[in-house]
MIDOSE-1310 file (N, C-alpha, C; in nm, 2 decimals, decimal comma, always signed):
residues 285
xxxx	+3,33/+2,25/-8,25/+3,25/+2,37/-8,28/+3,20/+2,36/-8,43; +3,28/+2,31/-8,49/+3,26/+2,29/-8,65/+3,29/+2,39/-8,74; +3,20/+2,40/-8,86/+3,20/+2,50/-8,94/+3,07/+2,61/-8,95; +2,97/+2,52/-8,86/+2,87/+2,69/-8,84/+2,89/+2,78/-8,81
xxxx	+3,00/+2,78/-8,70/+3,03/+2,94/-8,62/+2,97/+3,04/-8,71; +2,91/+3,15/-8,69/+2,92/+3,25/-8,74/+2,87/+3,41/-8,64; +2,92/+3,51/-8,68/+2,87/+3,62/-8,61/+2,75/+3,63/-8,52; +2,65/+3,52/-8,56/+2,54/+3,50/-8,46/+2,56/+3,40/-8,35
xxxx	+2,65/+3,27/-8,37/+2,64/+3,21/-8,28/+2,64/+3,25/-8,14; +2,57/+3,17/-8,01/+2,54/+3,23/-7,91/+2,65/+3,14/-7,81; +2,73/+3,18/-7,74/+2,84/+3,12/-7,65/+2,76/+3,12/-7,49; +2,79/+3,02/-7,46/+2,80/+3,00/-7,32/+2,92/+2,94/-7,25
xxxx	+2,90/+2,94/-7,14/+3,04/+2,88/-7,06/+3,06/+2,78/-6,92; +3,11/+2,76/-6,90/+3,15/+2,76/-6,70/+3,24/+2,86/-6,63; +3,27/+2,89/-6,55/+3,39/+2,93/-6,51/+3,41/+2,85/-6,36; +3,52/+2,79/-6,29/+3,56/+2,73/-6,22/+3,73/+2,73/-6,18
xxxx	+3,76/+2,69/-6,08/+3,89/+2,65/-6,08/+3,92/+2,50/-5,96; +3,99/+2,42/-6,03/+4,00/+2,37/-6,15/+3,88/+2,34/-6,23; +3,89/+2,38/-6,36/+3,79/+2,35/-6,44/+3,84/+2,26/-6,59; +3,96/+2,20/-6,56/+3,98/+2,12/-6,70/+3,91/+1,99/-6,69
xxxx	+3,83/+1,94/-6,58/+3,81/+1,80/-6,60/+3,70/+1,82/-6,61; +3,58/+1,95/-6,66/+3,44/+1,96/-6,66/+3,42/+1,88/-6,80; +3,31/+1,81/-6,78/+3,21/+1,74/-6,86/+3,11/+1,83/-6,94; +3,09/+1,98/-6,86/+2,98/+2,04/-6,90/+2,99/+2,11/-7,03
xxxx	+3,10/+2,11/-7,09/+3,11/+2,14/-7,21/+3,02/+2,01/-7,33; +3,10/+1,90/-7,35/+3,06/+1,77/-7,39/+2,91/+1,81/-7,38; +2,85/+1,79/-7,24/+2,67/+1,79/-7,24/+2,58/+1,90/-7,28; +2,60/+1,98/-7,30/+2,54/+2,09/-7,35/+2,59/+2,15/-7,52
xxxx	+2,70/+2,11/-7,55/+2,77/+2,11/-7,70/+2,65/+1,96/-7,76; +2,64/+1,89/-7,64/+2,51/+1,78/-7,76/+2,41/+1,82/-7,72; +2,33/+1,87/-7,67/+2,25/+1,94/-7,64/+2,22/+2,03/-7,77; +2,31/+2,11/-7,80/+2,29/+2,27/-7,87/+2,28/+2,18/-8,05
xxxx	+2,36/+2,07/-8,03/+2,39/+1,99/-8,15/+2,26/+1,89/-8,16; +2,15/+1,84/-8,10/+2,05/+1,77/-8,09/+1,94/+1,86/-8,15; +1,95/+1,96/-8,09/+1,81/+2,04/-8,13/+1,88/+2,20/-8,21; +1,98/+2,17/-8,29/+2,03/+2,25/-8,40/+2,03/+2,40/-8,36
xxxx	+2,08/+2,42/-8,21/+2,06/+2,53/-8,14/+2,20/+2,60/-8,24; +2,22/+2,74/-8,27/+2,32/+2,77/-8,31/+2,40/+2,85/-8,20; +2,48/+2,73/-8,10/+2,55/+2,77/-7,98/+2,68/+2,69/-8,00; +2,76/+2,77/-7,87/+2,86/+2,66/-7,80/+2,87/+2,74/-7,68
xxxx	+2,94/+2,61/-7,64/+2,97/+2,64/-7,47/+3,14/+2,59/-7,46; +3,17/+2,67/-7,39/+3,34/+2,63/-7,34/+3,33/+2,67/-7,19; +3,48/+2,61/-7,10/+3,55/+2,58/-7,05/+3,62/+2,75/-7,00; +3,63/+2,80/-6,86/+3,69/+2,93/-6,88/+3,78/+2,91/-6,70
xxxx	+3,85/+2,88/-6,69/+3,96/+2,89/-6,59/+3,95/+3,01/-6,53; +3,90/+3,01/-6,44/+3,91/+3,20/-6,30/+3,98/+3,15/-6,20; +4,06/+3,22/-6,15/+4,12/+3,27/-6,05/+4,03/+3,33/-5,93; +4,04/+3,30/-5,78/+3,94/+3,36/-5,72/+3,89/+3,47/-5,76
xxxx	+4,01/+3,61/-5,75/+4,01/+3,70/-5,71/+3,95/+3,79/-5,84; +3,91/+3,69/-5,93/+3,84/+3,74/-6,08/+3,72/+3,70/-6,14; +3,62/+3,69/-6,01/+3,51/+3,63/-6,03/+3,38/+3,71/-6,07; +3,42/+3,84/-6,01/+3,36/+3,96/-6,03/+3,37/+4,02/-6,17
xxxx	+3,51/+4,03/-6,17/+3,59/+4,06/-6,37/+3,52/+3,98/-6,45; +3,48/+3,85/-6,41/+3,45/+3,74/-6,52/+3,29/+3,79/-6,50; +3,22/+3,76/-6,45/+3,07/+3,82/-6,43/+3,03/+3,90/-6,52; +3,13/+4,02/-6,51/+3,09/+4,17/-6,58/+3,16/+4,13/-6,76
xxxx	+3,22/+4,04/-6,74/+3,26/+4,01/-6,89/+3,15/+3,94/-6,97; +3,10/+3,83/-6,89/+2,96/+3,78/-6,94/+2,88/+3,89/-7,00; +2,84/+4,02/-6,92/+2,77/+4,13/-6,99/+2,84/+4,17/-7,11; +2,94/+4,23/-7,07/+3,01/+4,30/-7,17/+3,05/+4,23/-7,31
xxxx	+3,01/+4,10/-7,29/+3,05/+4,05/-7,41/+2,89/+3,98/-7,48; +2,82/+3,98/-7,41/+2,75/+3,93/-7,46/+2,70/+3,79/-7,49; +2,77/+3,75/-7,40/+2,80/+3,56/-7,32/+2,67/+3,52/-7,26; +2,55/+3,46/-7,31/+2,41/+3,43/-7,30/+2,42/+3,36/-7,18
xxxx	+2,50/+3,31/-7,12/+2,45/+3,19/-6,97/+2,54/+3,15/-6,98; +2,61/+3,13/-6,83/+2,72/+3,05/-6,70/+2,67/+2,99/-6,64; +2,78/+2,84/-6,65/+2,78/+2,78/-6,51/+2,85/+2,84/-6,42; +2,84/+2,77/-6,29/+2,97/+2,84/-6,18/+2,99/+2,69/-6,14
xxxx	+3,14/+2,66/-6,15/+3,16/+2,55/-6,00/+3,24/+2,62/-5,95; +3,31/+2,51/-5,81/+3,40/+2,50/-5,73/+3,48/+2,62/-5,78; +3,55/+2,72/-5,72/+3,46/+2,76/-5,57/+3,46/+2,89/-5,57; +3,34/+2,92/-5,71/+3,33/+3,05/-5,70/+3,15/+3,05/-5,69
xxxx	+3,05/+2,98/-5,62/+2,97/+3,00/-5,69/+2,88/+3,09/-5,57; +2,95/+3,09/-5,43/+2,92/+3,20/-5,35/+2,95/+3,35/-5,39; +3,07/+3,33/-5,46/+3,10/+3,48/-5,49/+3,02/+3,50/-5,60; +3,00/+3,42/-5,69/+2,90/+3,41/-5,77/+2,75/+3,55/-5,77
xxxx	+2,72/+3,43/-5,67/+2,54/+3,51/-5,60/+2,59/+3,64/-5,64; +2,70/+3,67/-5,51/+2,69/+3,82/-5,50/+2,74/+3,89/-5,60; +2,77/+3,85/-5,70/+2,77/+3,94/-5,85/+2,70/+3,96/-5,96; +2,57/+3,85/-5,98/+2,46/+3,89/-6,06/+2,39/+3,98/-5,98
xxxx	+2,29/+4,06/-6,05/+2,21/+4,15/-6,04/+2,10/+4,13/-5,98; +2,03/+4,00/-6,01/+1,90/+3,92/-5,91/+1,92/+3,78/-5,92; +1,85/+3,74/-5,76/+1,82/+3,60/-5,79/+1,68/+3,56/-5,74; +1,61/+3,55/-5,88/+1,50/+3,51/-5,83/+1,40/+3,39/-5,77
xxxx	+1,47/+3,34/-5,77/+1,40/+3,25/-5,65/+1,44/+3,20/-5,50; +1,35/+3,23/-5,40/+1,35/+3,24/-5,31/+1,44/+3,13/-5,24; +1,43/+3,02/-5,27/+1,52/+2,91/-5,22/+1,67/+2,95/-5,27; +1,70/+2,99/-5,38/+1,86/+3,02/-5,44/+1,87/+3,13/-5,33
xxxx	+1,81/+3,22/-5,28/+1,88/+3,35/-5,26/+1,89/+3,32/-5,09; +1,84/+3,21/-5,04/+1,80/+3,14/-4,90/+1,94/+3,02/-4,91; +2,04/+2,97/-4,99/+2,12/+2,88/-5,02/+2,25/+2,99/-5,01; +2,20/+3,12/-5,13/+2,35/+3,18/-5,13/+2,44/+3,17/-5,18
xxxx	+2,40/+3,05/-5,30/+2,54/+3,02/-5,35/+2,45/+2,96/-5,51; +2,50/+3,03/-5,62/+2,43/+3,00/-5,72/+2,58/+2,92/-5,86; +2,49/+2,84/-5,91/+2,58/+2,79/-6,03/+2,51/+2,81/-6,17; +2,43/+2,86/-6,15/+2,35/+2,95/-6,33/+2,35/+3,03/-6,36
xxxx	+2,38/+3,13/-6,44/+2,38/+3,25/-6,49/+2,30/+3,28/-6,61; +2,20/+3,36/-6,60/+2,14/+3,42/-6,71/+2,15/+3,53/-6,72; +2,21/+3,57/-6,86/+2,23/+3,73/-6,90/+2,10/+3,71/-6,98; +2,02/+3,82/-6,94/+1,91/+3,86/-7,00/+1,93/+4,00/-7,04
xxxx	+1,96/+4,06/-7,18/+1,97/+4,18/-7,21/+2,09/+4,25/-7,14; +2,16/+4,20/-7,07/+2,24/+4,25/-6,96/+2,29/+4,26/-6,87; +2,16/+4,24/-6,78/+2,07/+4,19/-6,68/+2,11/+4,06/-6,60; +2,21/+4,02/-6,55/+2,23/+3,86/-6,48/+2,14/+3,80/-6,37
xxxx	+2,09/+3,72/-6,39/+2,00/+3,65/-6,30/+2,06/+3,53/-6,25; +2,07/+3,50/-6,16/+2,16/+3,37/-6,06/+2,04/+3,29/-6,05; +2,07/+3,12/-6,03/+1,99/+3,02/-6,00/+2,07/+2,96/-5,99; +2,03/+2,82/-5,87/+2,08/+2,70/-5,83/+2,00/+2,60/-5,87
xxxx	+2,05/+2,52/-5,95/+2,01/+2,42/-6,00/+2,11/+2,31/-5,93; +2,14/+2,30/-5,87/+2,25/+2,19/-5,78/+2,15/+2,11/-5,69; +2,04/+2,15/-5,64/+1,98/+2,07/-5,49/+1,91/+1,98/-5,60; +1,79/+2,04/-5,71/+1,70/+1,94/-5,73/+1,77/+1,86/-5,83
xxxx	+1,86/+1,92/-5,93/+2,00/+1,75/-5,98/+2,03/+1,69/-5,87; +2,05/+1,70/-5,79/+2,09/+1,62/-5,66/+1,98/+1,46/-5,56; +1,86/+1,56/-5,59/+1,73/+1,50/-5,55/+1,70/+1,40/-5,66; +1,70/+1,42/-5,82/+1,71/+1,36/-5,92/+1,85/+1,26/-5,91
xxxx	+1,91/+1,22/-5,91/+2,02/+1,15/-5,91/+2,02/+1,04/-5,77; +1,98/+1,12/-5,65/+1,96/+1,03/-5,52/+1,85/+0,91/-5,59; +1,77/+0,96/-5,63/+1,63/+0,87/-5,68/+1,69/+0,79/-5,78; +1,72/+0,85/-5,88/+1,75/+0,74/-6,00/+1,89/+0,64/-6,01
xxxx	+2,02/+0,71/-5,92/+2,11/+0,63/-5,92/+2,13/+0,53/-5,77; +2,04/+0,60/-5,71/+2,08/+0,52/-5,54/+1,94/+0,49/-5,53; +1,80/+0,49/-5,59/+1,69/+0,49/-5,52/+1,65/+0,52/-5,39; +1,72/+0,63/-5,36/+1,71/+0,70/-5,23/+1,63/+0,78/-5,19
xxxx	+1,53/+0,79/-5,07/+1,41/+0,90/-5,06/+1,49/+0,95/-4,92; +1,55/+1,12/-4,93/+1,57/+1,15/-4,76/+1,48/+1,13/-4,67; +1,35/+1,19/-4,72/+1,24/+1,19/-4,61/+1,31/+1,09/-4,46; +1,26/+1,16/-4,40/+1,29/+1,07/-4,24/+1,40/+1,03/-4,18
xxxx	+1,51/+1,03/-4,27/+1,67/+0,96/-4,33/+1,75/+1,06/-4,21; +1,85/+1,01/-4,20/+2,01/+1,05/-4,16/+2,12/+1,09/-4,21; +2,15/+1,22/-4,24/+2,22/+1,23/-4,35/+2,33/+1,28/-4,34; +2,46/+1,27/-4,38/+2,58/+1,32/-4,33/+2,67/+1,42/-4,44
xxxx	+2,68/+1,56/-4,47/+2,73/+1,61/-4,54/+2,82/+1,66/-4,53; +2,95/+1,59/-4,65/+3,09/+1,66/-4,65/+3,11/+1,75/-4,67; +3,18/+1,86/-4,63/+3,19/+1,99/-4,69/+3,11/+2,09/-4,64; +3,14/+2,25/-4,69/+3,08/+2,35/-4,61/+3,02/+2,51/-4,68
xxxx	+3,07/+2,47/-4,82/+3,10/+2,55/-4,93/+2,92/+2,57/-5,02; +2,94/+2,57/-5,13/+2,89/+2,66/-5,22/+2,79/+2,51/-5,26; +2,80/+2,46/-5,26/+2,80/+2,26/-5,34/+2,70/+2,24/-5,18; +2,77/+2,22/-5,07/+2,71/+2,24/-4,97/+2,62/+2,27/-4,96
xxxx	+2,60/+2,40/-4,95/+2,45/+2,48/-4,91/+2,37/+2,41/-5,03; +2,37/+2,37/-5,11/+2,28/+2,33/-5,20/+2,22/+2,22/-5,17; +2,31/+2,10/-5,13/+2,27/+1,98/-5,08/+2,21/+2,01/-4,95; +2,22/+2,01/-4,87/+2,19/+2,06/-4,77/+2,02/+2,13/-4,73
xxxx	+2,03/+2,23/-4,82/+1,89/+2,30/-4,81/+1,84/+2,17/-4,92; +1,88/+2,11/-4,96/+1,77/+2,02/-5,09/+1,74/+1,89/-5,00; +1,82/+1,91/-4,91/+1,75/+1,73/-4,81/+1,68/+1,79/-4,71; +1,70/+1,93/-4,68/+1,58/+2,00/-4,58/+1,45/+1,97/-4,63
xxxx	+1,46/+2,01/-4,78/+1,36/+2,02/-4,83/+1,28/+1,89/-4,85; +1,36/+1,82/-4,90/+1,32/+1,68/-4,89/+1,27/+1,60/-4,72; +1,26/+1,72/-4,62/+1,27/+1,69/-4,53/+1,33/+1,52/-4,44; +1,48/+1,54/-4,46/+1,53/+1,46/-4,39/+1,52/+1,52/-4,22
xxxx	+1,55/+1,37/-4,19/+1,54/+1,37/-4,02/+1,63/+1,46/-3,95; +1,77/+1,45/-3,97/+1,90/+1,50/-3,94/+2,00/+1,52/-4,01; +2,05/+1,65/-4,04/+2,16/+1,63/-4,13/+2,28/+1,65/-4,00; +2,37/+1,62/-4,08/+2,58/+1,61/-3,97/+2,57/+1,71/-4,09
xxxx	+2,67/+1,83/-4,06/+2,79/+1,89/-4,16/+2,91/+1,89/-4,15; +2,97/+1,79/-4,16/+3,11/+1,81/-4,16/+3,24/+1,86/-4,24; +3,26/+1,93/-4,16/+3,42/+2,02/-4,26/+3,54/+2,05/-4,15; +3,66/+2,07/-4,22/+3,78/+2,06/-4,10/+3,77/+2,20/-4,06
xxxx	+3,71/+2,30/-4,10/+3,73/+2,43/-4,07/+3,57/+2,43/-4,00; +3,61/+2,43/-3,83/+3,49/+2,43/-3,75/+3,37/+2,55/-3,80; +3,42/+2,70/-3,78/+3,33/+2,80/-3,81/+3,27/+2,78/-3,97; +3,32/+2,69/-4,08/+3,25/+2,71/-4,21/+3,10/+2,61/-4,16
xxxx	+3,15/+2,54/-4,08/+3,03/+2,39/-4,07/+2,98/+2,47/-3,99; +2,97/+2,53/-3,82/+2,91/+2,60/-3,76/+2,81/+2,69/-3,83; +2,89/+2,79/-3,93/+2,79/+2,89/-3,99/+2,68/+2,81/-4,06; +2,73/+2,77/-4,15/+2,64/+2,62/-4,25/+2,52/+2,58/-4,21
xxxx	+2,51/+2,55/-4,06/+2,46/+2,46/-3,95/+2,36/+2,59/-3,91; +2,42/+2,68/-3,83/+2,29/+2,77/-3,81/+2,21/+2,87/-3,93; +2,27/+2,91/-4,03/+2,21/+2,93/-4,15/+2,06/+2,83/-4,16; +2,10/+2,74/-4,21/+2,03/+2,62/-4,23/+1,91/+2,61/-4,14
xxxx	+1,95/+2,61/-4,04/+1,86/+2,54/-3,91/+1,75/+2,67/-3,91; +1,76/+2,76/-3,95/+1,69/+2,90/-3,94/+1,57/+2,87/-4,08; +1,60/+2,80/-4,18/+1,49/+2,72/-4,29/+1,41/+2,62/-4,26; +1,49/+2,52/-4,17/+1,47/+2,38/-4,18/+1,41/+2,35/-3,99
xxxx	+1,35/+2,39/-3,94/+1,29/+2,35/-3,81/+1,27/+2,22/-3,77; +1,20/+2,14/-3,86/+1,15/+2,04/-3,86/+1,28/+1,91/-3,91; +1,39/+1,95/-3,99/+1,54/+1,87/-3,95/+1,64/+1,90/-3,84; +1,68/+1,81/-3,75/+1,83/+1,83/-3,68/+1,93/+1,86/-3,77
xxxx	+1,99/+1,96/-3,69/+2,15/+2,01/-3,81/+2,22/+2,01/-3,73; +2,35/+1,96/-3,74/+2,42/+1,96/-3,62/+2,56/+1,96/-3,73; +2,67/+2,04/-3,64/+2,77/+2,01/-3,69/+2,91/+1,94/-3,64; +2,99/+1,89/-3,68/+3,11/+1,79/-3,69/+3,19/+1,81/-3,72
xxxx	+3,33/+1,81/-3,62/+3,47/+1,82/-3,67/+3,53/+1,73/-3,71; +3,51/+1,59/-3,61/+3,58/+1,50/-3,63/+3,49/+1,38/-3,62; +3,53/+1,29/-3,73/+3,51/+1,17/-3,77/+3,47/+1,09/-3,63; +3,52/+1,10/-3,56/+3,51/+0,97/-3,45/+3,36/+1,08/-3,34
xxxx	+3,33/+1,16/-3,40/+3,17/+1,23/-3,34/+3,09/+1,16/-3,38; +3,11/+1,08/-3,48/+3,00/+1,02/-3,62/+2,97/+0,90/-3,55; +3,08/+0,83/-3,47/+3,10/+0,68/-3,45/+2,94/+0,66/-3,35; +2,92/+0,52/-3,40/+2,80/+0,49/-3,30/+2,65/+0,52/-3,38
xxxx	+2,69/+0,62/-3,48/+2,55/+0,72/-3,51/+2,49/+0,63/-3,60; +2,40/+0,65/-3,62/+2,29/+0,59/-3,75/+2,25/+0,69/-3,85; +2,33/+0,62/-3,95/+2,40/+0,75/-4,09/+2,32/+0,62/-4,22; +2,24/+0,70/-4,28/+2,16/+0,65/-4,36/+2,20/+0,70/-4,49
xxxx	+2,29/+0,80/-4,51/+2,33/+0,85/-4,65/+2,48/+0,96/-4,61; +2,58/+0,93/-4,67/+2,69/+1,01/-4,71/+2,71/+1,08/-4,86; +2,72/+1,23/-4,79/+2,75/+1,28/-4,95/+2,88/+1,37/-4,94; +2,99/+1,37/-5,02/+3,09/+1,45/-5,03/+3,07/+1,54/-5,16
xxxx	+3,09/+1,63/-5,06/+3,05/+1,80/-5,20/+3,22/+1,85/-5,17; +3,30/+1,82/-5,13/+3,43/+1,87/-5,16/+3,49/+1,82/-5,24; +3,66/+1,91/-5,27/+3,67/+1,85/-5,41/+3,81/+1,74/-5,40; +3,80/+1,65/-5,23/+3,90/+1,57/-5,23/+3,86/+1,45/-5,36
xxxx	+3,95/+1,36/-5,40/+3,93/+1,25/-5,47/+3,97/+1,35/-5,61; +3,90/+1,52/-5,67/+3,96/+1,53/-5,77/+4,13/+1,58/-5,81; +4,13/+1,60/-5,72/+4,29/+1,63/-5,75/+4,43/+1,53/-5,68; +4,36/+1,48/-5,56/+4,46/+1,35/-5,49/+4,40/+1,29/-5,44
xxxx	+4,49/+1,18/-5,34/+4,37/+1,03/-5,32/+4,32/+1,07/-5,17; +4,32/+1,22/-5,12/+4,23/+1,22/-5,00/+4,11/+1,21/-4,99; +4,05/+1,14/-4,87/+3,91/+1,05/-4,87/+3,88/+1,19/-4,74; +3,73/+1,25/-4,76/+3,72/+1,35/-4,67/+3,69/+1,30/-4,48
xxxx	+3,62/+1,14/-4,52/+3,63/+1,11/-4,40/+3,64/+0,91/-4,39; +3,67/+0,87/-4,29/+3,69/+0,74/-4,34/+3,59/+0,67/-4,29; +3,52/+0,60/-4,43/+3,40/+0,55/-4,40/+3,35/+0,41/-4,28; +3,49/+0,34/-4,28/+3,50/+0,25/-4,18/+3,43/+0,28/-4,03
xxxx	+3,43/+0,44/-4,00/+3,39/+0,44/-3,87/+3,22/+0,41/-3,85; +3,15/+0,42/-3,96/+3,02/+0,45/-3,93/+2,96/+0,28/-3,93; +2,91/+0,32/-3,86/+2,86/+0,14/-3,78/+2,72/+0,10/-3,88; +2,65/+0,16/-3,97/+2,55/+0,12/-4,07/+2,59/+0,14/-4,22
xxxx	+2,49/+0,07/-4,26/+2,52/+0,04/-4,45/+2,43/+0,19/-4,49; +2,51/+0,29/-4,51/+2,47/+0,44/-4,54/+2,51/+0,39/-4,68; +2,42/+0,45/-4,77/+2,42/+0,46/-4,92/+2,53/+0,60/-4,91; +2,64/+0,61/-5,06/+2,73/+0,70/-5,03/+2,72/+0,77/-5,17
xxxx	+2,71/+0,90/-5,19/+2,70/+0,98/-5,29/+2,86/+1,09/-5,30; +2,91/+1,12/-5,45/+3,04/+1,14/-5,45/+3,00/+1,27/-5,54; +2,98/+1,40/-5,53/+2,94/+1,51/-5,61/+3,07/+1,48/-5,74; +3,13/+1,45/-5,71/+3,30/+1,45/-5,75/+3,26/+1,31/-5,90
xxxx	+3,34/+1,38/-6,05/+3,22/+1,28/-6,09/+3,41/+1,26/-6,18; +3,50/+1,33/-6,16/+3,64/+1,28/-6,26/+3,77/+1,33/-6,13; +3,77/+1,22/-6,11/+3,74/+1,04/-6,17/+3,64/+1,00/-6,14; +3,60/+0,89/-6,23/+3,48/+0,87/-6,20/+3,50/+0,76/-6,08
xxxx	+3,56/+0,72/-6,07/+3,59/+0,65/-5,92/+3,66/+0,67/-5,83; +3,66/+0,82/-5,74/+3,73/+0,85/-5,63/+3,79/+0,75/-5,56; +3,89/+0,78/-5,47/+3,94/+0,66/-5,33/+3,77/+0,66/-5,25; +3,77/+0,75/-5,27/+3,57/+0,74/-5,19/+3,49/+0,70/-5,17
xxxx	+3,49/+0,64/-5,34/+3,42/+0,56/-5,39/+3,43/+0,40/-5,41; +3,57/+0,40/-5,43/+3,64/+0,29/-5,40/+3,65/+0,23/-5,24; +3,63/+0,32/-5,19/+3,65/+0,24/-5,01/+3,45/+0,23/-4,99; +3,39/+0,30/-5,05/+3,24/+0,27/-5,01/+3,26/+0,12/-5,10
xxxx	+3,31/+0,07/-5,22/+3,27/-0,03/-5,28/+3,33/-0,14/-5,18; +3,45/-0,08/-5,15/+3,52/-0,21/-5,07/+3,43/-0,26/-4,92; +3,37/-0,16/-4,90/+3,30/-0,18/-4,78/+3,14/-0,24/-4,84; +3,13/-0,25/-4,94/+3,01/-0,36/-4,98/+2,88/-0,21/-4,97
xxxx	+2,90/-0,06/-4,98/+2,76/+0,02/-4,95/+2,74/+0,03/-5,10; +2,58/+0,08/-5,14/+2,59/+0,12/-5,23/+2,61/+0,28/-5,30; +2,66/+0,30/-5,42/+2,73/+0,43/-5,40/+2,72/+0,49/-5,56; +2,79/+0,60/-5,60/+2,73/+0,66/-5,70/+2,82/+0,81/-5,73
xxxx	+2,87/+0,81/-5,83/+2,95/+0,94/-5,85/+2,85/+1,01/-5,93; +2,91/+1,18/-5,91/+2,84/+1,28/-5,94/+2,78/+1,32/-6,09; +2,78/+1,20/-6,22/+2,77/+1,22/-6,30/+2,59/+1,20/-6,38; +2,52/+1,17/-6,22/+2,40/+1,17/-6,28/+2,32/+1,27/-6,27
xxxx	+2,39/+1,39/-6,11/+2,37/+1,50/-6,08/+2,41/+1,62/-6,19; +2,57/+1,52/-6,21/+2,55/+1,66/-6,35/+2,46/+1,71/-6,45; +2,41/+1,55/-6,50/+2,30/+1,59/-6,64/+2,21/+1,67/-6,60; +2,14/+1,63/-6,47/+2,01/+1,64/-6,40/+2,02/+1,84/-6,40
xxxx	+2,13/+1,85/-6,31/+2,15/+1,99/-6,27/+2,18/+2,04/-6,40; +2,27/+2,04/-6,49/+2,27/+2,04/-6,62/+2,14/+2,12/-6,76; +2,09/+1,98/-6,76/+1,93/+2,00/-6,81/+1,84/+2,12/-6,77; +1,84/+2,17/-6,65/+1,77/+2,23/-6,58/+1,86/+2,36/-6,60
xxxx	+1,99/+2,41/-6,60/+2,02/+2,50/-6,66/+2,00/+2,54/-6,83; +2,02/+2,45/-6,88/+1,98/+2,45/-7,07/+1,83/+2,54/-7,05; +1,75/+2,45/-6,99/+1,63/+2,51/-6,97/+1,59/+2,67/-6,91; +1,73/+2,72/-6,83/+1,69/+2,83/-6,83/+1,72/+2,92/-6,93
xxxx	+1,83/+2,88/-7,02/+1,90/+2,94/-7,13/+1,81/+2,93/-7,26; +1,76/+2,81/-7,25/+1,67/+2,82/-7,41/+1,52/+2,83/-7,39; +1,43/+2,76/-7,28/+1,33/+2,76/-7,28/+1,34/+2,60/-7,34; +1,44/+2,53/-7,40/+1,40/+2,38/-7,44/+1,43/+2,27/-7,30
xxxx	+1,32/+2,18/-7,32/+1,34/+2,07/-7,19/+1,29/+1,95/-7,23; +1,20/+1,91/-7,34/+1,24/+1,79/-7,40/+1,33/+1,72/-7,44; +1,34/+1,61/-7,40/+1,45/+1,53/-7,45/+1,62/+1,59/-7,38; +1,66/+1,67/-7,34/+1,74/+1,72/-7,31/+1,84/+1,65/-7,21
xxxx	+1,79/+1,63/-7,11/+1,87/+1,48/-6,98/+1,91/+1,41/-7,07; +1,81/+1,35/-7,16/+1,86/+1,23/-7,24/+1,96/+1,22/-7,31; +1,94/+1,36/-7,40/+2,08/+1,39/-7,47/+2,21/+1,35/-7,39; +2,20/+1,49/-7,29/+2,29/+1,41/-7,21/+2,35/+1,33/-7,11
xxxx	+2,30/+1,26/-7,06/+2,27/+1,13/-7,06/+2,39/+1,01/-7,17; +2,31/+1,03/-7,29/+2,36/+0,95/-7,35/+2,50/+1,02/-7,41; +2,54/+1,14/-7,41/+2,66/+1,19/-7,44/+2,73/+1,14/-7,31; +2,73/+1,12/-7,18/+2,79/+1,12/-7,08/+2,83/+0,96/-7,08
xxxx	+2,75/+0,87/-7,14/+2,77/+0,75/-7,20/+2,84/+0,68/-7,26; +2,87/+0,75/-7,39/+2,97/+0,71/-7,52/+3,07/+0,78/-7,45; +3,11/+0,90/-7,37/+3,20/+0,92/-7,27/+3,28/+0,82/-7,19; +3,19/+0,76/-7,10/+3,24/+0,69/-7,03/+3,26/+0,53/-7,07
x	+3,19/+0,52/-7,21/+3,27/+0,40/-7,28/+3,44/+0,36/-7,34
């Protein structure tokens, strides 16, 4: 933080749980530090059941912009005041927060960091594609509606809790006419299929070595996307390398989706990915 703090400085945050392994502090502290923004951003540990408390604290205190992860960012939505744009409030689940005067505005910046990162780390275009997504949650609906959008051919949603993937699945399919949505309980549904891209938006790999599905079953070279970015090498990741696919953890989605929140907070977008970017760099050196 240094020695600038002073009575003006402008704070931002995340709120999440777990949230000690976020990076988003690091990218946006060189961000605020690149273009001599007089900010900081921290790290804020919630509890489900205090997602709402934490929201109205943002006002109350005067807390200029939130991120949201894992796995508040549905409850999220429903505690800012607006979300204006039509695709976020069509998803349902927002990870930006702008306090404007008071005022909280929700956005999802998760689908197009997502779309950005498919392209630059896996050279990936959904268009036409087969796509299989892990999870059912908040991370979910974002990927999801962003490869609709990308108009992929078919998306799978898979989650062990049938009614989260069911709801997921007809939500979706009510946007997306022109993609198959179909949902999946079990792994061996998959077998046989022609799966052109895997992505896990749950948060196995960050806390133990559970893999959400085992890649062995799928009978094609599906490029494999890991939202999951610490460690930076899940078992997930590790069993896609072992199986020779190409693959990619979540840390190019972070900057991307990242960036694109700074941008709603300052109005600055030059140079800004790069920044972090290159902070996420000397990081991982």
């Amino acid at each position: 933080m240094g020695s600038n703090v002073d009575a003006k400085t402008g704070l931002y945050g995340i709120i999440g749980n777990p949230v000690d392994h976020s990076l988003s502090p690091l990218l946006h502290n060189a961000a605020f530090e690149k273009l001599k923004i007089n900010a900081h951003y921290l790290a804020f540990r919630v509890e489900e059941p205090f997602v709402v408390q934490a929201l109205e604290s943002v006002r109350a205190l005067g807390i200029k912009g939130l991120n949201v992860t894992i796995p508040h960012k549905e409850a999220a939505f429903n505690a800012v005041d607006e979300v204006p744009e039509d695709i976020d409030r069509a998803i349902g689940a927002i990870n930006t927060v702008v306090n404007n005067d008071g005022q909280l505005f929700g956005y999802n910046t998760d689908g197009s960091g997502f779309l950005t990162a498919l392209k630059e780390d896996l050279s990936f275009n959904p268009e036409g594609k087969n796509c299989l997504v892990l999870g059912a949650g908040g991370s979910a609906r974002a990927v999801v509606f962003a490869l609709g959008r990308a108009h992929a051919d078919k998306i799978w949603i898979h989650n062990r809790t049938k009614s989260r993937s069911e709801g997921l699945k007809e939500y979706a399919a009510t946007y997306f006419s022109g993609t198959e949505i179909e949902s999946v309980i079990s792994e061996t549904d998959l077998a046989g299929e022609t799966i052109d891209l895997v992505v896990n938006t749950t948060s196995c790999g960050m806390t133990n070595d559970l893999m959400p599905i085992d890649l062995g079953v799928l009978k094609t070279r599906a490029a494999v996307y890991d939202l999951v970015y610490s460690p930076l090498e899940t078992p997930f990741l590790k069993d896609a390398k072992r199986l020779g696919l190409p693959s990619a953890n979540g840390l190019g989605m972070l900057a991307a989706q990242a960036a694109l929140s700074f941008e709603l907070w300052t109005g600055k977008k030059e140079g800004v990915r790069q920044t972090m970017l290159e902070a996420l760099k000397k990081w991982c050196s």
